[in-house]
C-alpha positions as CSV (number, residue, x, y, z in Angstrom):
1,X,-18.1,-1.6,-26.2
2,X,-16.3,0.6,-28.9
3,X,-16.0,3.7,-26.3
4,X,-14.2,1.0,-23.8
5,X,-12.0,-0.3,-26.3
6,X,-11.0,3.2,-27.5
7,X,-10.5,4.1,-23.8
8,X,-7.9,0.5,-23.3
9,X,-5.7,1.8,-26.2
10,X,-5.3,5.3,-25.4
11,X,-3.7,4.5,-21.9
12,X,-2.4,1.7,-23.3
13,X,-0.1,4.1,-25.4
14,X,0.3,6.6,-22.8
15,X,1.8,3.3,-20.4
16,X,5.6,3.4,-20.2
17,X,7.3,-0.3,-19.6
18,X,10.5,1.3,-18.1
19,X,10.3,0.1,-15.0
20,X,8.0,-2.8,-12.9
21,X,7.1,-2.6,-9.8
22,X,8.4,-5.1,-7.0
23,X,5.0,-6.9,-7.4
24,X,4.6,-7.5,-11.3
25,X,6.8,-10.8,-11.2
26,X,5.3,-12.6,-7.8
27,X,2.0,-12.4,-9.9
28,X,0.9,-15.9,-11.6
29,X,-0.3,-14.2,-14.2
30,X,-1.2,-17.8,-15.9
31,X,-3.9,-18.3,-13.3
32,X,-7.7,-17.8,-14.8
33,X,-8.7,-15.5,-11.9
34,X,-6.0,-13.2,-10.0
35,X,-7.2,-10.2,-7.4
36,X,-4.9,-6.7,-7.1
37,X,-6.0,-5.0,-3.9
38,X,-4.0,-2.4,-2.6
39,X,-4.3,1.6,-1.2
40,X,-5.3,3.8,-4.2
41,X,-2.4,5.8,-5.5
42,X,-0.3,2.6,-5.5
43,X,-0.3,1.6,-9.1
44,X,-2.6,-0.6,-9.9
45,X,-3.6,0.0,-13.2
46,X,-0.4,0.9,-14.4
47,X,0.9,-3.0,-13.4
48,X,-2.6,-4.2,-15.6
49,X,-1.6,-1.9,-18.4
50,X,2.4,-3.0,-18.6
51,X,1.6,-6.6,-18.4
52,X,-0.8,-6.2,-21.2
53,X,1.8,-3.7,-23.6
54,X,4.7,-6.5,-21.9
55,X,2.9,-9.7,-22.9
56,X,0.1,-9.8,-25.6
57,X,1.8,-9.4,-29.5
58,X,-2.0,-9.2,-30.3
59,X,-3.3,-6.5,-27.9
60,X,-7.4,-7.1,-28.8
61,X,-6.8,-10.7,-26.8
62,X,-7.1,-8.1,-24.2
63,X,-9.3,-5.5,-23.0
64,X,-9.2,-3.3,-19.8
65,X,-12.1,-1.6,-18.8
66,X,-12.9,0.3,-15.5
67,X,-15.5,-0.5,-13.5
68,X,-16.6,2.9,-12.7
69,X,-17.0,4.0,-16.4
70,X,-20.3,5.5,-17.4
71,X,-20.8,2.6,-20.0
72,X,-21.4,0.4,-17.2
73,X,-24.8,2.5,-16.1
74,X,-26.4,0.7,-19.3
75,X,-24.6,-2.4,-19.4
76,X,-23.4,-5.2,-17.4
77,X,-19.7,-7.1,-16.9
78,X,-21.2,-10.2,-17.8
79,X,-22.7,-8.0,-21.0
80,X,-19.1,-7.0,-21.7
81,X,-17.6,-10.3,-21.3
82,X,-20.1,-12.3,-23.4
83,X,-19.5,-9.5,-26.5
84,X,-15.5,-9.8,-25.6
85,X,-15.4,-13.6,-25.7
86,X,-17.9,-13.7,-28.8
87,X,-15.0,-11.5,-30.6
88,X,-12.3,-13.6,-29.5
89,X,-10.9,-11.9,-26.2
90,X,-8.9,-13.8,-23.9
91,X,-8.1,-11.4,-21.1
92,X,-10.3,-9.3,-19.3
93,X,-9.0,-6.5,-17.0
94,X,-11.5,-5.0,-14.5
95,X,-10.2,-1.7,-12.7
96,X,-12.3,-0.5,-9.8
97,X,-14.3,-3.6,-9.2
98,X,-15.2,-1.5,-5.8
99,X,-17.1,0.7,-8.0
100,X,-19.7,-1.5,-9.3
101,X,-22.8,-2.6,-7.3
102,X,-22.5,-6.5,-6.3
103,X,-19.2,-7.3,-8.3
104,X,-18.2,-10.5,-6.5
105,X,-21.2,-11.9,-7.7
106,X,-20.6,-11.1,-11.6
107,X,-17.3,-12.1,-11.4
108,X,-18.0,-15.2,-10.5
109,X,-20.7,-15.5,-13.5
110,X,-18.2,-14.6,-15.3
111,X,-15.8,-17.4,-14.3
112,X,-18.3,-19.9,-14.1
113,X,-19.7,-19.1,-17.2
114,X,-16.9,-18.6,-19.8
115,X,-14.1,-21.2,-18.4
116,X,-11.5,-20.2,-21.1
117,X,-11.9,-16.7,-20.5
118,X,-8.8,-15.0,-18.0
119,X,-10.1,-12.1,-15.1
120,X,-7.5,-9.9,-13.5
121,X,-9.0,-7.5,-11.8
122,X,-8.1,-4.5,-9.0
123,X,-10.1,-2.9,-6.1
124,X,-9.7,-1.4,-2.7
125,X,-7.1,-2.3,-0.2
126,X,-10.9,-2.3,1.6
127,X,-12.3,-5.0,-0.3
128,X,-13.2,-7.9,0.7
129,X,-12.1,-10.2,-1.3
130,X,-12.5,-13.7,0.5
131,X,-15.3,-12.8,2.6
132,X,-17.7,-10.8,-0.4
133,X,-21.0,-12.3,-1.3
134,X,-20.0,-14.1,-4.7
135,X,-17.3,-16.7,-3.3
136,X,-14.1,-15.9,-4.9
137,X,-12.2,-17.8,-2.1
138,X,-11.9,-21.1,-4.0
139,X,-11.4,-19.1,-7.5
140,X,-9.0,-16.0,-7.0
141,X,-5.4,-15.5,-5.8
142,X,-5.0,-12.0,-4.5
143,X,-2.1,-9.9,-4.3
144,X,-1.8,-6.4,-2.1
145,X,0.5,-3.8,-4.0
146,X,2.1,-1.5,-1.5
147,X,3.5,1.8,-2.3
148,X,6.8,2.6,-3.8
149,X,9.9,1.5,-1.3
150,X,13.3,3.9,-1.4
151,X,14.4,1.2,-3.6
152,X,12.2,1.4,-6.1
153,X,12.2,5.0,-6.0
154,X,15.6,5.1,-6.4
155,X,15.0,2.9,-9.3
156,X,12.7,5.0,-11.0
157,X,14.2,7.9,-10.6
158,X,17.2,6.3,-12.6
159,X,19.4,6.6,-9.7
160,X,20.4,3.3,-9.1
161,X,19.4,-0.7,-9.6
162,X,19.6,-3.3,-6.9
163,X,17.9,-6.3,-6.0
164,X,15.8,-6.5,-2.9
165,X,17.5,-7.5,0.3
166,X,16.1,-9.8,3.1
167,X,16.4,-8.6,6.4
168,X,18.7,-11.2,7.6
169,X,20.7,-10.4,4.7
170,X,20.7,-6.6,6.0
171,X,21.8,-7.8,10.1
172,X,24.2,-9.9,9.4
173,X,26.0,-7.9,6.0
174,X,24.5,-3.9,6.3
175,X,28.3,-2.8,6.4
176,X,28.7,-4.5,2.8
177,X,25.6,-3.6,1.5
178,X,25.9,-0.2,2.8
179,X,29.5,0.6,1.1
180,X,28.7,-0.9,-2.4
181,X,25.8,1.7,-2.7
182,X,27.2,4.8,-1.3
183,X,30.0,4.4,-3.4
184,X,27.4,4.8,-6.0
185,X,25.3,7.1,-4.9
186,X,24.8,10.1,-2.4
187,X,22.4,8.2,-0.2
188,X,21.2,10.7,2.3
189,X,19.8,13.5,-0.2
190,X,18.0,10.7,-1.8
191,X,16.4,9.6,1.6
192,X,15.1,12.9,2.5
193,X,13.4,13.1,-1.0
194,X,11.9,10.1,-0.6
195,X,10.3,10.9,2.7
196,X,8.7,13.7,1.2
197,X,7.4,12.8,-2.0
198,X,8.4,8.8,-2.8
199,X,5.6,7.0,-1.4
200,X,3.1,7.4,-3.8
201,X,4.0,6.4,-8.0
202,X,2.0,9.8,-9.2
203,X,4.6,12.1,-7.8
204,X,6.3,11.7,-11.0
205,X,3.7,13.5,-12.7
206,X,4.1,17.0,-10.4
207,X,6.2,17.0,-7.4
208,X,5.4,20.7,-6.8
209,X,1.4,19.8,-6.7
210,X,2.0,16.5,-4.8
211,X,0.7,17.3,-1.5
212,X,-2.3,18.5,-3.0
213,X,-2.6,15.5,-5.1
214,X,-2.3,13.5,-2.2
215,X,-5.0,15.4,-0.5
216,X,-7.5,14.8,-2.8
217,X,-6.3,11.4,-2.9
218,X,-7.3,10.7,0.9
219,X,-10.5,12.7,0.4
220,X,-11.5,10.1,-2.7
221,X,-10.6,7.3,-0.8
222,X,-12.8,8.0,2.4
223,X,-15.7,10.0,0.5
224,X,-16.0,7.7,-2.4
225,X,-13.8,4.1,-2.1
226,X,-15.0,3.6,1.8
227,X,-18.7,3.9,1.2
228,X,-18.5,2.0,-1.6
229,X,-17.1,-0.8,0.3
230,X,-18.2,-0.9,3.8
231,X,-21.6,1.5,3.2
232,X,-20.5,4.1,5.9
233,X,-23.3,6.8,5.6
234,X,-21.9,10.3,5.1
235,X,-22.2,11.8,9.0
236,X,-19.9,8.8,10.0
237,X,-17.6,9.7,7.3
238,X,-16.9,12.7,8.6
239,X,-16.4,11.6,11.9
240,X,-13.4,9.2,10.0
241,X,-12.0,12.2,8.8
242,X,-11.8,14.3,11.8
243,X,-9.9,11.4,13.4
244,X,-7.6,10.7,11.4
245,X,-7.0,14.5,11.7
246,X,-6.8,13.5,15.3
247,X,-4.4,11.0,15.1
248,X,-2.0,13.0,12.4
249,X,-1.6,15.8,14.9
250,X,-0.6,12.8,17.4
251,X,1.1,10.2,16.0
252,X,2.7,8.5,17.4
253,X,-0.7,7.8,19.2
254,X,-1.4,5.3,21.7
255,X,-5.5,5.4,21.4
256,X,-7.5,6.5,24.4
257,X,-10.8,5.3,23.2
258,X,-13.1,7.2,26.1
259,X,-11.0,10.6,24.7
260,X,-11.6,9.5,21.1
261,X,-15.3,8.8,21.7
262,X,-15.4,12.9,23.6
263,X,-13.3,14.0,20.7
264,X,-15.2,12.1,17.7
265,X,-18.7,12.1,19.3
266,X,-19.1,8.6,18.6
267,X,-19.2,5.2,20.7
268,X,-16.0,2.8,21.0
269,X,-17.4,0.2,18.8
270,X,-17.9,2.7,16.4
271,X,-13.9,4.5,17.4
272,X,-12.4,0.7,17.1
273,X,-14.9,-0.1,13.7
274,X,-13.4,3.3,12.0
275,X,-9.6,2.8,12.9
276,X,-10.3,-0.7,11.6
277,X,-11.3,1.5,7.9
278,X,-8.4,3.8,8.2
279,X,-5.9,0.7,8.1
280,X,-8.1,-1.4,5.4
281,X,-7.6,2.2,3.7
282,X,-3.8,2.3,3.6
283,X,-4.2,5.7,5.6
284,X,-2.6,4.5,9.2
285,X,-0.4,1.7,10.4
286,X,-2.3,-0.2,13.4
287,X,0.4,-1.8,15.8
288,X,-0.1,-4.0,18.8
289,X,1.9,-6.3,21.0
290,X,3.1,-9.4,19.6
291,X,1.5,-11.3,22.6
292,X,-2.1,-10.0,21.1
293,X,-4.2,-11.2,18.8
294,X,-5.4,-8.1,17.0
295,X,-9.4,-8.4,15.6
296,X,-11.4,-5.8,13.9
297,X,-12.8,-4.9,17.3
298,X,-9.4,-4.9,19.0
299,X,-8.0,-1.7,20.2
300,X,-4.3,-1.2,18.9
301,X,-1.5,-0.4,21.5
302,X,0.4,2.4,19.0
303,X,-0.8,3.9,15.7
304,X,1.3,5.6,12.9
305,X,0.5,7.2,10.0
306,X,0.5,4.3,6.8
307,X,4.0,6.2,5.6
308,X,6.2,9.2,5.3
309,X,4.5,11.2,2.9
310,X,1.4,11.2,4.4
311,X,3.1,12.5,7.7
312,X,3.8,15.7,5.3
313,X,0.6,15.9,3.3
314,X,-1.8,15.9,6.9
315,X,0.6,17.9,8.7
316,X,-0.3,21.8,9.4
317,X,3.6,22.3,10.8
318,X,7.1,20.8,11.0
319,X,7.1,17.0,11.1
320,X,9.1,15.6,13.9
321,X,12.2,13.7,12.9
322,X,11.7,10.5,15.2
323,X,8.3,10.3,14.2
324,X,9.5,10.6,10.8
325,X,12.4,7.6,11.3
326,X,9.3,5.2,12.9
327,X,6.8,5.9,10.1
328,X,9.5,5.0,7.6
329,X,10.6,1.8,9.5
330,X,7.2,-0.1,10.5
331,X,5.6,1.0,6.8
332,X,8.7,-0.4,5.0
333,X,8.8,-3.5,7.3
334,X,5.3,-4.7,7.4
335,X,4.9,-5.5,3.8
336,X,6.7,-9.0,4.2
337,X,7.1,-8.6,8.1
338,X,5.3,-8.8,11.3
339,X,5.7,-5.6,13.1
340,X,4.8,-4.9,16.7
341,X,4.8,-2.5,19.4
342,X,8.2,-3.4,21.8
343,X,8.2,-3.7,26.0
344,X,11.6,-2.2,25.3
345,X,12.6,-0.6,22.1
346,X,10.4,0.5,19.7
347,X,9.5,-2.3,17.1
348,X,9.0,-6.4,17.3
349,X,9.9,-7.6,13.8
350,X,8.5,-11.2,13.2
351,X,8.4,-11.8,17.1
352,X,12.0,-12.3,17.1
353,X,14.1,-9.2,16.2
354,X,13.9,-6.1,18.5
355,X,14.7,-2.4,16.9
356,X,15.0,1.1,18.3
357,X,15.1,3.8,15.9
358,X,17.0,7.0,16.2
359,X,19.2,9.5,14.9
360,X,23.0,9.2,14.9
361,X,23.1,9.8,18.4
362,X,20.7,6.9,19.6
363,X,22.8,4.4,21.7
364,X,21.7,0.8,23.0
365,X,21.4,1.3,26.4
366,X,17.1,0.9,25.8
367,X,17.7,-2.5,24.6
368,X,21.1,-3.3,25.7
369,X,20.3,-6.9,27.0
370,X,17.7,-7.7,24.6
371,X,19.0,-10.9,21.9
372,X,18.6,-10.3,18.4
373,X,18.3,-6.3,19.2
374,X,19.4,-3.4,16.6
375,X,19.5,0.2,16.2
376,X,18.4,1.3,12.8
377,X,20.1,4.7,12.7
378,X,19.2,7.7,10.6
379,X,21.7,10.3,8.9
380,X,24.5,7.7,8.6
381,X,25.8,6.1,5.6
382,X,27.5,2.9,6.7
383,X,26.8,1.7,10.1
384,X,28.8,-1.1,12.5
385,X,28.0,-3.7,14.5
386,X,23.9,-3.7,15.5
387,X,24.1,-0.1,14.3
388,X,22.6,-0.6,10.5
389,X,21.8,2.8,8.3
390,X,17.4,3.5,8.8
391,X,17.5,4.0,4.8
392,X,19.2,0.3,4.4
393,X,15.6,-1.2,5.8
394,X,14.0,0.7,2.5
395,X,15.8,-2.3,0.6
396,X,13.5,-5.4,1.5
397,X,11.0,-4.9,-1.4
């Protein structure tokens, strides 16, 4: 156990406590069993490390540990927790819990069997947390971490600090909103940075080998995280990635499954099964009208890539603008929002609100009639009216 505790300290020294991100303080950390899920890349260790450098005075009451570490080939977690406990630990961190064969199962030995003992632990946006073979359902309270939003990247890039809006704080007062920050900040440039290279915390490490980083990235994610999770053999795997391929060169892409199943070489169930992964994955943005009830098996009306940046890392040319706008709208929208496909416009938000995206030229005449309808407008500061700035919707988290 000494390598793992060697291993805690050193990134617990390299972890900076600047800045938090959006999630850190909805977490009830207090609670004796708490699940981070989330797409990798997000920043899920990093939160584990900063609560532990942020809250224990006495930082051996703590311990992370990955799940994927080669101590774990001659050990168990339930070895590890009875030597932590038996030297006084009180919080265990588990990173990776996708990594180790039947962790639901341990992890609720170890719950049952040391009832003083607190478990946080991260995996997969994949994983299964309610539905795996060791019932956590009655014992953990997940969270799913999303990527950065323009707010927080603004944030960390020490560019400016405001608290998240709501979205009916951002219809009925964008013109306020919008005038207090630009007379802070130059807006725009931000926004197109952000697009680019925002998404994703680790950009801050190399924004010149970003793309590449994000690359790899994917390739980790569906080579390693997905069969880890689901047990897709390695021929299907391949088939994942040449459709998402697919669907990158065609977003926005309204699925033909008999084209997909030529394209792929694969059967629908299996086309529906795999675009099911790719949005476990955090890799596309599945969207369907709000009259349907959207399953595993269900095919979507409209998918997008998950966000922005991945629109530039899978691209092999230019990246259209209005696709651009979309990808930014429904990926910032639908971490506390319903969004669905439109009969008129382009997005449903919460079944209620009705949005077409453009640039500054987009009028209303697609959803002129339409209550509670909006244009959220790109390369504009301030807007007016139902006219509100695109960038102002990066604001809700």
């Amino acid at each position: 156990m000494e390598a793992l505790q060697n291993h805690y300290y050193r990134l617990l020294h390299a972890t900076k406590t600047t800045h938090f991100r959006y999630l850190y303080k909805q977490i009830r950390w207090h609670n004796r069993l708490v699940a981070i899920v989330g797409a990798r890349g997000t920043g899920k260790t990093t939160l584990m490390l900063q609560h532990i450098k942020a809250t224990f005075p006495d930082k051996s009451k703590a311990l992370y540990a990955s799940l994927d570490n080669i101590w774990f080939s001659q050990n168990t977690l339930l070895d590890l927790a009875e030597k932590f406990h038996a030297y006084g630990g009180t919080h265990l961190f588990l990173d990776e819990v996708h990594k180790y064969p039947n962790w639901s199962i341990e992890v609720k030995n170890v719950y049952d069997s040391f009832p003083d003992l607190h478990v946080v632990f991260t995996g997969s946006s994949m994983l299964k947390i309610y539905s795996s073979e060791g019932d956590l359902s009655r014992r953990a309270i997940s969270y799913s971490l999303a990527g950065l939003s323009f707010r927080e990247f603004l944030l960390f890039e020490n560019k400016l600090e405001v608290i998240p809006l709501a979205l009916e704080e951002i219809l009925t007062d964008h013109v306020e909103f919008a005038s207090e920050i630009t007379a802070e900040i130059k807006i725009l440039p931000e926004f197109k940075r952000y697009l680019k290279h925002g998404y994703y915390p680790f950009y801050k490490e190399d924004i010149a080998s970003y793309p590449m980083r994000l690359q790899n990235a994917i390739n980790i994610i569906l080579e390693n995280d997905l069969p880890a999770v689901e047990h897709v053999e390695y021929l299907s795997v391949q088939k994942i990635k040449k459709m998402l391929m697919v669907v990158a060169s065609m977003v926005p892409f309204t699925p033909n499954i008999v084209n997909l199943s030529s394209e792929i070489e694969t059967g629908r169930n299996a086309i529906v099964k795999y675009l099911d992964y790719l949005q476990k994955a955090g890799l596309i943005l599945s969207l369907s009208s709000p009259k349907k009830n959207m399953g595993s098996m269900s095919k979507p009306d409209k998918i997008y890539l998950n966000n922005s940046n991945l629109l530039y890392a899978l691209s092999d040319s230019s990246v259209n603008a209005g696709t651009l706008r979309e990808t930014f709208f429904a990926n910032q929208l639908s971490v506390n929002h319903a969004v669905n496909t439109a009969m008129q416009g382009d997005f449903t938000v919460d079944k209620k609100y009705v949005f077409e995206v453009g640039g500054k030229g987009k009028g209303f005449k697609q959803i002129r009639d339409i209550k509670d309808s909006y244009v959220a407008t790109d390369d504009i500061e301030i807007g007016y009216g139902c006219k509100i700035p695109l960038w102002l919707f990066g604001m809700t988290y």
